[in-house]
C-alpha positions as CSV (number, residue, x, y, z in Angstrom):
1,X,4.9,9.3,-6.4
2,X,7.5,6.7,-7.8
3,X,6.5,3.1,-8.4
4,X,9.8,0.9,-7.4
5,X,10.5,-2.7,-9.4
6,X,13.0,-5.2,-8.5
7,X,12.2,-7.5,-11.1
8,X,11.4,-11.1,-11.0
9,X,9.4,-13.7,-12.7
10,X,9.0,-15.5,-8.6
11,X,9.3,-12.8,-6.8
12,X,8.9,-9.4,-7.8
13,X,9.0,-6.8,-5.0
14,X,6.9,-3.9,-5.8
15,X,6.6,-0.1,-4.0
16,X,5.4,3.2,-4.5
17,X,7.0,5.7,-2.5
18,X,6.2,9.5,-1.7
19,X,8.7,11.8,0.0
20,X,10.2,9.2,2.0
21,X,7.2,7.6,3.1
22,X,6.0,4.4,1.9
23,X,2.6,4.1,0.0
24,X,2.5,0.5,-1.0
25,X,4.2,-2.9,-0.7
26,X,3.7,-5.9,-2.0
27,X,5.8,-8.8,-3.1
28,X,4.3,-10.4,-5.8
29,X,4.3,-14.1,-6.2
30,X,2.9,-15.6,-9.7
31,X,1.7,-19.5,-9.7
32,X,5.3,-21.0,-10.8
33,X,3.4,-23.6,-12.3
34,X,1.9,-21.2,-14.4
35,X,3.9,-20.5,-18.0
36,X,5.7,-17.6,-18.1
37,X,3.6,-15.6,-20.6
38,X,1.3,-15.9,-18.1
39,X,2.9,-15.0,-14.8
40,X,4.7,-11.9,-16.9
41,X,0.7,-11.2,-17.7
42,X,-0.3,-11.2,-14.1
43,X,2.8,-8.8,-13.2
44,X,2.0,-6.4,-15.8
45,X,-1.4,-6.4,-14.6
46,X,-1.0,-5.8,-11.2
47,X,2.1,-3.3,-11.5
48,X,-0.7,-1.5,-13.9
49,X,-3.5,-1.4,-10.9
50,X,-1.3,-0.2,-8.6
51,X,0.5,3.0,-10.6
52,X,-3.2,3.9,-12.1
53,X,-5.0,3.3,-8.8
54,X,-2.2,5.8,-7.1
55,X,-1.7,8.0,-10.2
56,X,2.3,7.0,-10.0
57,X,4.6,9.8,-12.0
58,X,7.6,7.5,-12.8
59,X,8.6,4.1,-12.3
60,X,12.1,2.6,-11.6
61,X,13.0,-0.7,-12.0
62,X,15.9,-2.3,-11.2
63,X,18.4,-3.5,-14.5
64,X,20.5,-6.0,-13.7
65,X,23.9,-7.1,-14.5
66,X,25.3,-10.3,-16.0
67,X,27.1,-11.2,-13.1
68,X,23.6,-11.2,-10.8
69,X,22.2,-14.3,-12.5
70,X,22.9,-17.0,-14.9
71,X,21.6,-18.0,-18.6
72,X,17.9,-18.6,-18.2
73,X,17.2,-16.9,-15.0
74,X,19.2,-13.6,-16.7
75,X,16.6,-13.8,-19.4
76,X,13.4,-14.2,-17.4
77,X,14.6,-10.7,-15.5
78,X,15.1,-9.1,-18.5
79,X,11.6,-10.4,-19.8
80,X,10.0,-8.8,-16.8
81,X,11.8,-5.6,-16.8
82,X,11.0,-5.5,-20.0
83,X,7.3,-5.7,-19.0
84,X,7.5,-2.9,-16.4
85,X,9.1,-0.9,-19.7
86,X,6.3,-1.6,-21.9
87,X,3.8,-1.0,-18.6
88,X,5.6,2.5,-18.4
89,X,4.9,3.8,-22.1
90,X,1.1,1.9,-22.5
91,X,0.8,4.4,-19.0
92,X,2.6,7.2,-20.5
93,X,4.8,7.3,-17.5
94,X,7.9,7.8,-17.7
95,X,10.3,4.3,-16.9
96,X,13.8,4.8,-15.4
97,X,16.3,1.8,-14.9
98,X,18.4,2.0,-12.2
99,X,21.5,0.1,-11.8
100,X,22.0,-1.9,-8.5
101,X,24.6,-0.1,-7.4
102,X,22.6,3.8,-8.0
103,X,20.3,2.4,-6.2
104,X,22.4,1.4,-2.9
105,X,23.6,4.8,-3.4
106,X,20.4,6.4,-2.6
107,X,20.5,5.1,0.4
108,X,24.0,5.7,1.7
109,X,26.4,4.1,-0.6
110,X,26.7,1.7,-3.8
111,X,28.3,-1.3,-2.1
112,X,26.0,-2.0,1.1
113,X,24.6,-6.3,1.3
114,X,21.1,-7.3,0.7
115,X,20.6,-7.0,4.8
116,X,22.3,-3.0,4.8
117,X,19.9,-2.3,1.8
118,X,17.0,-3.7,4.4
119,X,18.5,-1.7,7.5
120,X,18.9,1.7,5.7
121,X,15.4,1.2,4.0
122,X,13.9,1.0,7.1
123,X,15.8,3.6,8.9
124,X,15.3,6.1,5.6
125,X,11.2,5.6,6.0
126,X,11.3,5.3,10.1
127,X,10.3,1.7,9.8
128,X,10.0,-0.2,13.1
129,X,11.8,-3.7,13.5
130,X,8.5,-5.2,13.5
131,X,6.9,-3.9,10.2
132,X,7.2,-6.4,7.7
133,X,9.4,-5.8,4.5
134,X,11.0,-8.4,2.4
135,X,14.2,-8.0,0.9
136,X,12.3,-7.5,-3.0
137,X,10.2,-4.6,-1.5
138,X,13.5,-3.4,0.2
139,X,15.3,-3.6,-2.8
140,X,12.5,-1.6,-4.8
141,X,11.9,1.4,-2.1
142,X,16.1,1.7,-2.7
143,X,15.2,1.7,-6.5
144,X,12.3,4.2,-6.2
145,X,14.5,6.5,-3.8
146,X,17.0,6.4,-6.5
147,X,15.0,7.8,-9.3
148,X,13.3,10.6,-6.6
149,X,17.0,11.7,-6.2
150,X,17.7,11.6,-10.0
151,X,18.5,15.4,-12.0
152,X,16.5,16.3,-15.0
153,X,19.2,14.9,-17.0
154,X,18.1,11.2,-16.5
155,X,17.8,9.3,-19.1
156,X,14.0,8.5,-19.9
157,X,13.0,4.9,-21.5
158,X,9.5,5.9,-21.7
159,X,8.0,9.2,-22.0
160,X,4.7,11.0,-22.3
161,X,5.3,11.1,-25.8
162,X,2.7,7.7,-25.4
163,X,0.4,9.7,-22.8
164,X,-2.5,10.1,-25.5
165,X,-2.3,6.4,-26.3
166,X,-2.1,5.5,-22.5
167,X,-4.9,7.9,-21.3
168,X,-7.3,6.1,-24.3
169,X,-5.9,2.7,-23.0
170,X,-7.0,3.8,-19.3
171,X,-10.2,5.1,-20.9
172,X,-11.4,2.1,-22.1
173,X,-10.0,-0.1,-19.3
174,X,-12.2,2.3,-17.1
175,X,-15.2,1.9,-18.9
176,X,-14.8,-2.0,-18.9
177,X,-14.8,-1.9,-15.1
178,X,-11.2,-2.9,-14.9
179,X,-10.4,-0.1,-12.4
180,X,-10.7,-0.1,-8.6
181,X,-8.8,-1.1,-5.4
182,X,-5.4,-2.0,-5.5
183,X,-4.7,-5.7,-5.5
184,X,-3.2,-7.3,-1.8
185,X,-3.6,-10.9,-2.4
């Protein structure tokens, strides 16, 4: 199972996908009133849940280029890949960043629009018209299909070489009750 990321500190679409079928969506949404300590907190959190609670075995996330967004806004999807980097190694999961245009690839090829990415994601998982999918979890099922497709000569951010550390961290997390369903709201 591959945990998907397209990063963002307002709207960060998140996926984990198995053989072509889709195992969770969400696009999460942090209080933007909230500082961004604390909305990067809440994303780490939640992308945590969901890849323990499903027992993900790599995550992708999205990098992005300097020509995608400007100055501050650059910075704040950095900071929150960063997070899903950092998320990756505490797990002992191994974190792959996929550029934007890899990821189109996976679908078909690198130069599709955000509305081809969301009609060849839901033609790749045999996803009805009617099934709701924003463009964030559209973008992260192309991100996740993109690291599924990838050789073993991928370059690996995070490896198990953190596993022990992350199978403590889980440990005690588990023992302080902070396990369970996956977050939807």
């Amino acid at each position: 199972m591959v945990l998907g990321v397209d990063p963002s500190i307002r709207e960060c679409g998140v996926v984990v996908v198995h053989d072509d079928h889709l195992v969770y969506r969400r696009t999460l949404r942090p209080d933007p009133h909230l500082p961004d300590s604390e909305r990067l907190t809440w994303i780490g959190e939640t992308i945590g849940t969901v890849a323990e609670t499903l027992e993900v075995n790599a995550i992708g996330v999205e990098a992005q280029y300097a020509g995608a967004a400007r100055g501050n806004s650059l910075v704040k999807l950095a900071m929150c890949a960063g997070v899903v980097v950092g998320l990756g190694a505490w797990l002992g999961v191994p974190v792959y960043l996929v550029q934007p245009s890899e990821a189109r690839a996976a679908l078909g090829h690198g130069r599709m629009g955000k509305e081809q990415v969301h009609g060849a994601v839901r033609a790749r998982l045999g996803l009805g018209d009617d099934y709701e999918l924003t463009e964030h979890e559209a973008a992260a099922v192309a991100v996740a299909l993109a690291v599924e497709r990838r050789d073993r000569f991928a370059m690996v951010l995070a490896t198990g070489g953190v596993s022990g550390a992350g199978r403590r961290a889980a440990g005690k997390r588990q023992k302080a009750g902070r396990t369970g369903a996956l977050p939807t709201g």
